[in-house]
N, C-alpha and C positions, 0 to 999 in steps of 0.2 A: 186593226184599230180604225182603220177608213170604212167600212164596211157600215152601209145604211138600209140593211136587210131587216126588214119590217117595220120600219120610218117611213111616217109621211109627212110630207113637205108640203107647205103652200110655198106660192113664188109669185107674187105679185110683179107686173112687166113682162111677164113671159112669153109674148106674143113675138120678140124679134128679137137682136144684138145679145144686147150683157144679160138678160133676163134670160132669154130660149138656151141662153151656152150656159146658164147656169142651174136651169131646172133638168137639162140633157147630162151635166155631169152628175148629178145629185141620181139621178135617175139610172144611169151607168154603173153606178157603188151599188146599186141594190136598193134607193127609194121607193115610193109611191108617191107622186107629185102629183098636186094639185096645182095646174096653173092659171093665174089670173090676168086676166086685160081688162083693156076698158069698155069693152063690145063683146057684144055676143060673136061668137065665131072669130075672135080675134086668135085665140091659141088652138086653135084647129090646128097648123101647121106643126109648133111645138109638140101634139098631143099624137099625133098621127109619128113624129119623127120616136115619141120615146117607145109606143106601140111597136113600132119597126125594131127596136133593140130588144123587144119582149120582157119589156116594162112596163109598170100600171101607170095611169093617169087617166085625168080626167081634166075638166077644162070650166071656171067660172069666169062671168063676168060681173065687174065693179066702177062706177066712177068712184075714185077714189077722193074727189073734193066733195062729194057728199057724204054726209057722215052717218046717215042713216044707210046708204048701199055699203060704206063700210061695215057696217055692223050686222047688214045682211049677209054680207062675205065671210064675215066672222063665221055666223050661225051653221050658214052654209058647207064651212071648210071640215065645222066639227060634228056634223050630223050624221057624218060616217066614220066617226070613231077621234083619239084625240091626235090633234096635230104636235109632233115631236120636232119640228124644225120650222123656225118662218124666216123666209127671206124679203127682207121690205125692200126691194128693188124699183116699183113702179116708181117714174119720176117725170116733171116736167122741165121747162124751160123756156124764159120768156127774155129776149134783147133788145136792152134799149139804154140810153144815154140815161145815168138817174135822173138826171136834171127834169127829162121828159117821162121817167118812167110813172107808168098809168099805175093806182092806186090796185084798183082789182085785179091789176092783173098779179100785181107782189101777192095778192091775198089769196089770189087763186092756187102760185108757188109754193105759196105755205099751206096750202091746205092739204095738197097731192103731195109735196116732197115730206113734209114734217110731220101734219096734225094726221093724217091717216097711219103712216108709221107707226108713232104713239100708242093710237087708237087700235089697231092690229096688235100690237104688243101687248098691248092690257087688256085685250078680249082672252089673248091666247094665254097668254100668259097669267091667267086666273087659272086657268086648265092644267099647267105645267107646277104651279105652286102646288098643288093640290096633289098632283101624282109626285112629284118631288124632282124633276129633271127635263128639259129642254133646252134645246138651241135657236138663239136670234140673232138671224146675220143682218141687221142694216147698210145699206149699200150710201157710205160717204163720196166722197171725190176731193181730189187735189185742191177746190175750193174748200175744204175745210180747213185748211192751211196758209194761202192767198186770198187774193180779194177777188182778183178776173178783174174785167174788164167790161160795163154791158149789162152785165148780168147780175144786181144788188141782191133779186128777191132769190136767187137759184144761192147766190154765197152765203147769201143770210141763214139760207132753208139746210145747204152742208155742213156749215157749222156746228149749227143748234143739234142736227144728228151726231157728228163727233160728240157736242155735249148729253145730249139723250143714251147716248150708246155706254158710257159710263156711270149716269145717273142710275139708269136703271139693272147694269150690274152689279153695284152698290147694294141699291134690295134687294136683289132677288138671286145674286151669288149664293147665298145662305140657305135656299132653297133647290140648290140641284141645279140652276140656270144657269149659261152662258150667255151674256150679250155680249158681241163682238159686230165690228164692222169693219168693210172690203172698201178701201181709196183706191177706185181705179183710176190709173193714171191718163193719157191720152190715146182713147182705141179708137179705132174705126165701127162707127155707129151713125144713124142718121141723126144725133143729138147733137154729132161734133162736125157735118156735113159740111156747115157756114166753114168751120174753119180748115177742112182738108180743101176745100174751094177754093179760097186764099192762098196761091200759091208759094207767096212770100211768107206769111205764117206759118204754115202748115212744113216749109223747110227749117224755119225757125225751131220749131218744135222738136222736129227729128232730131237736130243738131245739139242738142240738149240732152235727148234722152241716151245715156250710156250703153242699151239696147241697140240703138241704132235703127230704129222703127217705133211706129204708132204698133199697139197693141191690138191683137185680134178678140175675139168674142173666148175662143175659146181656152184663151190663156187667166181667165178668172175660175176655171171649173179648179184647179187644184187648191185653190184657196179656200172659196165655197163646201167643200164637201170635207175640207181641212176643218173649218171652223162647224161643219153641219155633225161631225162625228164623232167619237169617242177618245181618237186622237187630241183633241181641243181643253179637254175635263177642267185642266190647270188653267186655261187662255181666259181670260174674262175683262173685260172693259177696256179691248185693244180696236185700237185701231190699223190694220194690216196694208198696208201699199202698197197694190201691185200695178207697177208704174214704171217698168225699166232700165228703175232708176234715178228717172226725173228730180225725185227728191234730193237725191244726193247731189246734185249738182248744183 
């Protein structure tokens, strides 16, 4: 029922951390991934590692705050057949006191964490209506739950996905689709860098998480390829937390 033997995936982010550990598990079950950055020759590295396990992939690039290279990413992902899994994983992040927080830069947040998601979901997802079944895994966070601290436009941007991710399993359940989304809880990435830095935080953290550790990269691939698969059929407009814990506490 895990088994993703002639599925292709797009994965947006996949050029390092949560995104390369989750186009590599996807890829391991038997996918065909397409992985996406924000640069050209950004998932070389990704694309080279799922070649080694004698896997297919291939590798686009996308700003994902532009909405026209989003749309080009779309065209791009389907012009070699349809995509049966998307994971909207690229993401930013921007820190700063709200008090002082710069206008563009919140809109820049929403443009890369939220309005591209979306926009991926409804390109692709006009293709999946149509054949009558696909999987969308949106990548939430712990901020879909709190507030943080810093960081308004990044809480604002995980939210509204928690809210998206059910919106549009709502529609499109009816049609054979799965939206689901992955709260990862606190792993080690260069997103959460500031705060493993912080010594005092970053013990803070641990001490909290029932796990007894920040989480690695490759502890989101059983989720991932949970929600990407045929095992999932029933799952629809969840949101999954893989977080050590942290929740519970």
């Amino acid at each position: 029922m895990f088994a993703l033997n002639g599925k292709r995936a797009l994965v947006t982010g996949a050029s390092r951390g949560l995104g390369q550990a989750m186009a590599l598990g996807l890829a391991e079950n038997g996918a065909e991934v397409i992985c996406a950055s924000s640069r050209e020759g950004g998932c070389d590295d990704t694309v080279a590692k799922i070649l080694a396990l004698g896997g297919k992939a291939r590798a686009l690039a996308a700003d994902l705050g532009d909405s026209q290279a989003v749309q080009a990413l779309a065209e791009q992902a389907l012009a070699a057949g349809p995509v049966d899994v998307l994971v909207n994983n690229g993401g930013c992040i921007y820190r700063e006191a709200a008090l002082d927080f710069p206008l563009d830069a919140f809109d820049a947040v929403i443009k890369v964490n939220l309005n591209a998601a979306f926009q991926l979901s409804q390109l692709l997802g006009r293709a999946m209506v149509t054949k009558g079944s696909g999987k969308i895994v949106n990548i939430a966070s712990m901020l879909s739950y709190s507030g943080g601290i810093r960081v308004p436009a990044y809480t604002a941007s995980k939210h509204a996905i928690a809210g998206l991710t059910k919106a549009l399993a709502n529609e499109w359940g009816q049609h054979g689709i799965q939206v689901n989304a992955i709260a990862p809880g606190y792993f080690r990435t260069d997103n959460t860098q500031a705060l493993q830095d912080d010594a005092e935080r970053s013990s803070e953290i641990e001490k909290r998480i029932p796990a007894g550790r920040w989480g690695n990269p490759d502890d989101l691939k059983g989720a991932v390829v949970f929600l990407a698969s045929k095992a999932s059929d029933y799952v629809n407009g969840h949101i999954l937390a893989v977080d050590g814990g942290w929740l519970a506490r």
